[in-house]
N, C-alpha and C positions, 0 to 999 in steps of 0.2 A: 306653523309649528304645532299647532293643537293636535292637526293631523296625524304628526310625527310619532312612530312605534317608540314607546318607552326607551325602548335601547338606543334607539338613534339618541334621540333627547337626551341618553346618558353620555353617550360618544361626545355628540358637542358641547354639553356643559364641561368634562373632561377634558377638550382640547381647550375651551377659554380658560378652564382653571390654570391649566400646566403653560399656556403663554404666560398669561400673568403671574404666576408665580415663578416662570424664569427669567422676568422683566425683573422683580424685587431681586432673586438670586445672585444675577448679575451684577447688581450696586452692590455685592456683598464679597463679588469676584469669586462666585461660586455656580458648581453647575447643581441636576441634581445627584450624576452620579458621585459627584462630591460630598453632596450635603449626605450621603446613602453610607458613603463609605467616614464620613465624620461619625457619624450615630454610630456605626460600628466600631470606629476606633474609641469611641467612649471605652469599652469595657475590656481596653487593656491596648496593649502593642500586639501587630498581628503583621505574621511575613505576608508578602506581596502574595501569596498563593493561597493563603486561609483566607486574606481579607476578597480576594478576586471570587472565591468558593462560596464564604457568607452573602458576599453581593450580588452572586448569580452571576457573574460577569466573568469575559476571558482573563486571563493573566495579560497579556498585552493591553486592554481595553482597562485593567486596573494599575499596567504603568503609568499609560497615557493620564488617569484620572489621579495618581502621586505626586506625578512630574507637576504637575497645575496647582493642586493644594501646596506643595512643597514651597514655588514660586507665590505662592501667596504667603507665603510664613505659618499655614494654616498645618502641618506638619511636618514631622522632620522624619531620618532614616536614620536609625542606631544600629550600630553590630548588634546583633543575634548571640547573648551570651551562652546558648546552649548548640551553635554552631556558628563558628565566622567566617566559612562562607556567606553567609546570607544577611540581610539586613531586615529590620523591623520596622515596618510604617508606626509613628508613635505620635498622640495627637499634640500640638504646642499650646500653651496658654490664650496665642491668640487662636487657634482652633477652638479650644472649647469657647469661648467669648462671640466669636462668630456663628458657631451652633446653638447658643444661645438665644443669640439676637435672631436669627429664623426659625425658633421654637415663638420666641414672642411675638413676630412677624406673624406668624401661621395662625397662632390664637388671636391677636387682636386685630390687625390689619382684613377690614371688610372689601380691600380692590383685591384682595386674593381669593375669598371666598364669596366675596358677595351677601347680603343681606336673605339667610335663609329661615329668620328667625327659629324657631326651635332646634340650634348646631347642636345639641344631642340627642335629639331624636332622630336627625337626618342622617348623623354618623352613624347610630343604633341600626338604621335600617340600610346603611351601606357593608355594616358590617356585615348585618345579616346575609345579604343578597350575594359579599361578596363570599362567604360560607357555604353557602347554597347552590353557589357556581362552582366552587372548588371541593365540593364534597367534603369538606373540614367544618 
């Protein structure tokens, strides 16, 4: 691996993170486009079509991700008081509880991250790099 062009070496420490932190996710009966769209539903109720829009994601590929959090108790679907057509993804008590516990998961649990000692210097320079890719 010494060999290995930085970017490779970033790809695969990327692929061990995100196994392992769908291994934790799991035990939590979450994916991550759940946990994506949990953190979104933090900051209110949002229709199937806002919240599909914020996540990047299809509206179908954000049913599929409802339907899953719902069946976990981890959200529910309320009428849309400013149209009843439509319904509201709105996060439940135990959703935020669960978002929680993968916020804490994320910060202290080292089989997710790994032992990288300085975690703010190595965030500081991913964030950089990934600013620097995205021209933001």
């Amino acid at each position: 691996m010494a060999s290995w062009p930085t970017g490779r070496l970033l790809s695969a420490a990327a692929r061990l993170v995100e196994q392992r932190w769908t291994a934790r996710l799991e035990t939590l009966a979450l994916s991550h486009a759940g946990l994506i769209a949990l953190h979104t539903l933090r900051g209110g109720p949002l229709s199937q079509r806002a919240l599909a829009r914020r996540c990047q994601v299809t509206d179908q590929t954000m049913s599929r991700t409802l339907d899953r959090l719902s069946r976990s108790g981890y959200v529910t679907r309320v009428p849309d008081p400013l149209d009843g057509r439509r319904s509201l993804a709105r996060l439940t008590p135990a959703g935020e509880e669960v978002l929680a516990t993968s916020e804490q998961i994320a910060r202290e649990d080292s089989s997710v991250i790994g032992a990288l000692g300085d975690d703010a210097a190595f965030r500081r320079q991913l964030i950089e790099l990934i600013g620097h890719l995205t021209g933001s």
